[in-house]
C-alpha positions, 0 to 999 in steps of 0.5 A: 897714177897712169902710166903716161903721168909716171912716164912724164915724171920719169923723163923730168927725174932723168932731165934733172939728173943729166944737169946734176951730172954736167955739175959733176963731170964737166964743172968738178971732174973737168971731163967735158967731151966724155959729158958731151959724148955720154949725154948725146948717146944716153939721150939719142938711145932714150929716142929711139927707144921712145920711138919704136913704142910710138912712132907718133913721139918723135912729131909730138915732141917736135923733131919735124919739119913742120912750122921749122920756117915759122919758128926759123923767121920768128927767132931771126930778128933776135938772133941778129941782135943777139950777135950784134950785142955779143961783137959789141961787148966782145969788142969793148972788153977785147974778149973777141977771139974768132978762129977758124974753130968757130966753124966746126962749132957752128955746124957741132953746136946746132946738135947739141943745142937740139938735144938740149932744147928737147932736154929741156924744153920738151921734156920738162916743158911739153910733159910739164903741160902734158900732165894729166889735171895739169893746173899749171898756167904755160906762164908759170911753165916757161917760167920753171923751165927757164930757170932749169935752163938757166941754173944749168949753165951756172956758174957762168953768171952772164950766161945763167942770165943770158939763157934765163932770158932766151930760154922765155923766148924759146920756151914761150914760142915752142909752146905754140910752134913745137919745133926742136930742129929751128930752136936748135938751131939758134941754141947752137950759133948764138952759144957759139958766138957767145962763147968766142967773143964774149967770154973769150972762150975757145970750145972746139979746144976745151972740148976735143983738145983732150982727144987731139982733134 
């Protein structure tokens, strides 16, 4: 096997890893903000790592400006109906809880959410294509990573079900657009507004109240 394969495979074993881990530490153990903390710094080590091998990673994985506005254009008429669904069933079962919290999250959150989708989309998707005698149709491909993105958010069921759904879209347009920064972007408003009005959720407490912010 060449050692670009044993690369690829490497980096799927650590995506699969870190989801057995937010299991472990944030749904058992309760310990939200040190998952958060610990994965982004794992995950921002590992780039940079990468980076310094190969200064062309970082464009191949898709942190560049290139195609941001097109990526940017081609998920706004989802992301407007998205939230405009979410106010609806919020409103319907009064589980809306806006607070002034939702503004850091809406500028937290997009990090987060670029992390995740290089986690997931990058990683699993983009090496999952990449594979040498690769067979695998990009249909079977999204499919496969959507339903990683999607178990990792269980036991969340309208959740699993709502980033299923997302993750087609965001996958299928990566594919074509490879930019983390716009997929990011809307990972992090649309799971932010998700959490405050669907699920009647606050996580700016859940996450940093344990450290008294």
């Amino acid at each position: 096997m060449k050692a670009e394969n044993k690369q690829r495979i490497f980096e799927i074993i650590a995506v699969l890893i870190t989801g057995v881990g937010k299991f472990i530490f944030m749904d058992w153990l309760n310990w939200r903000a040190f998952y958060v903390i610990g994965a982004c710094l794992f995950w921002i080590g590992f780039v940079i790592y990468r980076y310094r091998r190969d200064e062309n990673i970082l464009a191949h994985w898709g942190f560049t400006k290139t195609n941001f506005k097109a990526t940017f254009l081609m998920l706004l008429p989802l992301g407007i109906l998205s939230v405009a669904v979410f106010f609806l069933i919020g409103n319907y079962f009064d589980t809306i809880i806006i607070n002034k919290n939702i503004f850091p999250i809406l500028l937290l959150y997009p990090i987060w959410g670029v992390i995740q989708q290089f986690i997931v989309v990058a990683l699993v998707a983009g090496n999952l294509r990449d594979m040498e005698n690769n067979k695998m149709s990009n249909v079977v491909i999204i499919l496969l990573t959507s339903i990683v993105f999607a178990v990792v958010h269980f036991p969340f069921l309208t959740l699993v079900g709502g980033t299923f759904l997302l993750a087609l879209v965001y996958t299928t347009i990566y594919l074509k657009k490879k930019n983390l920064y716009a997929l990011g972007l809307y990972h992090g408003w649309l799971g932010a507004f998700y959490f405050y009005t669907i699920v009647g959720r606050d996580p700016w407490a859940e996450v940093f109240g344990v450290l008294g912010l």
